[in-house]
C-alpha positions, -999 to +999 in steps of 0.1 A: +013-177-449+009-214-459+000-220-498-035-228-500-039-270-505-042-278-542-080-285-550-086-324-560-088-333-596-121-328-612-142-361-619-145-379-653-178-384-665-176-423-678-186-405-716-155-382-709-141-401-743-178-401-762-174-359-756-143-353-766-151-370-802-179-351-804-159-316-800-176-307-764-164-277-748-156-291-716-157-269-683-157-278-642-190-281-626-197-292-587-158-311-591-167-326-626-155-320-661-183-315-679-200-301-716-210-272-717-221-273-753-212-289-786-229-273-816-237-243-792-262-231-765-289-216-789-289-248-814-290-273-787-316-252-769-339-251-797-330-290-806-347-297-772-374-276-774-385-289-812-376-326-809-351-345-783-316-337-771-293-359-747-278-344-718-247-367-694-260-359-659-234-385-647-222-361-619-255-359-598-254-386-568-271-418-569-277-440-540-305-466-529-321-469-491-326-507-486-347-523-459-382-520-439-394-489-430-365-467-457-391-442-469-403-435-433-367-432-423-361-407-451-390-387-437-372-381-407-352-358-428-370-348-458-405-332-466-433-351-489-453-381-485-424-406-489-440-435-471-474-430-499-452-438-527-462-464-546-440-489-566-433-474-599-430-438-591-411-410-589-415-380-564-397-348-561-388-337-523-365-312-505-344-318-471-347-295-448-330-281-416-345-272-385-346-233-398-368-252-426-337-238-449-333-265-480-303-286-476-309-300-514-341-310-536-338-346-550-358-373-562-366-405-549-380-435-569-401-466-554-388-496-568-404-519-548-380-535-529-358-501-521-360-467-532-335-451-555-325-414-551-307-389-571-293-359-557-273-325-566-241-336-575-223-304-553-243-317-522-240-358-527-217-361-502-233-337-477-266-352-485-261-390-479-239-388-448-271-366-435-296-394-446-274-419-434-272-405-401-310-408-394-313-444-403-329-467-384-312-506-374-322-523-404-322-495-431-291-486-450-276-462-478-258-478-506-240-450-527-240-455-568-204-441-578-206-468-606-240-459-627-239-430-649-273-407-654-285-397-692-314-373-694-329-375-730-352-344-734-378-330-758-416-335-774-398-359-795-378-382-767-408-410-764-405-415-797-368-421-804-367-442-767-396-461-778-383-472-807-357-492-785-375-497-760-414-499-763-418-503-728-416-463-721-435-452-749-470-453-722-449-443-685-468-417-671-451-383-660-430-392-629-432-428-636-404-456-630-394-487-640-363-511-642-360-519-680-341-537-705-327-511-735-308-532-761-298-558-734-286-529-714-301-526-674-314-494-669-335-477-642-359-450-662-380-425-652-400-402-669-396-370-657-359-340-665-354-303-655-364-289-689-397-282-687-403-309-717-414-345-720-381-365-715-366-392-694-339-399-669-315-432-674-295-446-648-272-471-665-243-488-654-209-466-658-196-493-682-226-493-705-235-456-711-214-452-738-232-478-757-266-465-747-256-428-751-244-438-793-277-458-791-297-427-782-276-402-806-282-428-836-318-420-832-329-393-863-346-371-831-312-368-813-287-351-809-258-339-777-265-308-755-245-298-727-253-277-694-256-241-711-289-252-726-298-272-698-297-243-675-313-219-704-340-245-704-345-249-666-349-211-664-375-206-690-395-238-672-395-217-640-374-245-620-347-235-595-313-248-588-298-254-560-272-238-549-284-204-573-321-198-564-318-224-533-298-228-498-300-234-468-311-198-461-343-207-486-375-221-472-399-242-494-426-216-484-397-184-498-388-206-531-429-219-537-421-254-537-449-260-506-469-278-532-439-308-530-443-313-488-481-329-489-509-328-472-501-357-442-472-342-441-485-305-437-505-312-412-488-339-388-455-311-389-432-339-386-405-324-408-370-306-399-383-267-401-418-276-401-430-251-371-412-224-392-429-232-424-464-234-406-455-197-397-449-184-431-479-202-444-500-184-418-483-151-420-464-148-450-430-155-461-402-126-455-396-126-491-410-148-526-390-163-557-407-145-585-399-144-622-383-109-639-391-100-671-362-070-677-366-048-708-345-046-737-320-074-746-292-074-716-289-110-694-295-102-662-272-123-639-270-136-605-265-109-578-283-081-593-302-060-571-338-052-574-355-018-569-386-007-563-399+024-579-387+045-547-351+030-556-352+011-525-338-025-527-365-050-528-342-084-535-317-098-556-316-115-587-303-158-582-307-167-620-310-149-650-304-160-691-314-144-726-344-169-736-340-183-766-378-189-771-386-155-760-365-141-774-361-118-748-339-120-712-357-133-685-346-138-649-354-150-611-350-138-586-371-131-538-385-101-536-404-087-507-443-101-504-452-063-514-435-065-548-441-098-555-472-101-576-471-107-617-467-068-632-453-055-607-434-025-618-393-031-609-354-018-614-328-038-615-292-027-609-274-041-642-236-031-642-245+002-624-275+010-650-308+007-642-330-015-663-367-016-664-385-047-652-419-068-642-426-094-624-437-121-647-459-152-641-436-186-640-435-209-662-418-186-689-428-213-714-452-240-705-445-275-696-447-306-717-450-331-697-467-363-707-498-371-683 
């Protein structure tokens, strides 16, 4: 039997060196090296919750569509009113296939004269060569290997950003906006995957070290690395991809029907579209709920959920201990039956059975500044 080929190196984040002399753990992530923490999960959670952290999300996929007619191009593909975006703002949107099963969730940005997109770094790739192939004469993909991405999170994040650049202190929640920071280019938004008040800076790969010791000079700031980003994704109630969504998942399963629009509902021009007008009409074969287990045991990914007949109901796709719970909390499609907040549940932890509800999402309220 032929060895198995040898897997390609993982990617460098361009603050690979700014990490190290901070004492990041570093682990792989979607082909990247990335941190994992610094200080640790629970202090860099907490640090984002009660004033700003910074978090290198240089491995998700930028890219811009140029040219007349890019956002109704990109519709071709993708869900959401992409051609009613205005200059200035941000939208979130899924792409879809024909089984109306998510391919990824991204954003895309209007910037006036093109619109900017960031994707899931694990499905760049996959993603763009998928836009690209719908494109129209005239409209055309330009990839962004050389711009790094800095989310800087928390109730405190306008201020320390302001303070450098007054510009953001007034953007509105999914807002954007090309900027000057310190005579460094940016593209911000306001918007993150925490659940707080925060922003998203795409800088050139050769400035982010600058901006990142610009940010973390700032008495608000400090590092955090993907375990607190994911703690703090799950307590907001957001999914990831690849965990609580694939191309198995439709918008209508996961709850995201709110991002396709109401044009868009009801012309059903969208890859999937005569599915999801099904499962609005009749119902979904199974709903993303939130868990609330008993006791203090994570519960992980692949768990099984019972009912209280001990039949299985659905499967657990994200789980943590919630560091402003204090409790473990989890995610996870259940069956329409089982899926409403109290709902009585089991779920199959290591071969023990551990008591659980179903529990309203958000776990902890967003922040987000209107």
């Amino acid at each position: 039997m032929p060895d198995a080929a040898p897997l390609p190196p993982l990617r460098a984040s361009p603050l690979a060196a700014m990490h190290a002399a901070l004492g990041a753990r570093m682990v792989p992530f979607a082909g990247w090296s990335l941190p994992v923490q610094y200080a640790g999960i629970l202090a860099e959670h907490r640090q984002c919750r009660d004033s700003a952290a910074l978090f290198d999300v240089s491995h998700m996929g930028q890219a811009s569509l140029h040219g007349p007619g890019a956002a109704a191009a990109l519709e071709r593909v993708a869900l959401g009113d992409l051609t009613g975006l205005r200059p200035g703002r941000q939208r979130y949107s899924l792409l879809t296939n024909d089984r109306a099963g998510i391919l990824d969730d991204f954003m895309a940005a209007s910037l006036g004269d093109r619109l900017f997109l960031v994707v899931n770094a694990s499905r760049a790739d996959d993603d763009f060569a998928h836009i690209a192939a719908a494109l129209p004469a005239g409209v055309t993909l330009e990839r962004h290997p050389d711009r790094a991405l800095l989310a800087l999170q928390g109730p405190l994040a306008a201020r320390a950003l302001g303070r450098l650049c007054p510009a953001t202190a007034t953007m509105p929640f999914m807002a954007v906006a090309e900027l000057d920071i310190a005579g460094i280019p940016v593209i911000a938004s306001r918007s993150g995957y925490t659940g707080e008040d925060g922003f998203e800076i795409s800088v050139p790969a050769d400035h982010a070290e600058a901006l990142a010791k610009l940010l973390l000079d700032q008495p608000e700031v400090t590092s955090a690395g993907l375990g607190a980003r994911d703690s703090l994704r799950l307590e907001a109630g957001l999914p990831l991809y690849g965990q609580d969504l694939d191309e198995y998942t439709s918008p209508v399963e996961a709850g995201l029907t709110w991002a396709i629009g109401k044009r868009r509902r009801m012309a059903g021009d969208f890859p999937g579209a005569a599915v999801v007008r099904d499962q609005l009409d009749n119902g979904p074969p199974r709903i993303r709920v939130g868990l609330q287990p008993e006791g203090r045991a994570p519960v992980r990914a692949g768990v099984s959920i019972l009912d209280e007949s001990g039949a299985t109901v659905g499967l657990v796709t994200s789980g943590t201990f919630s560091p402003s719970r204090d409790a473990p909390i989890a995610m996870g499609y259940v069956r329409p039956p089982h899926a409403a907040d109290g709902t009585p549940l089991t779920l199959m932890l290591r071969g023990k059975p551990v008591p659980a509800r179903v529990a309203p999402l958000p776990f902890v309220p967003h922040r987000y500044f209107r």
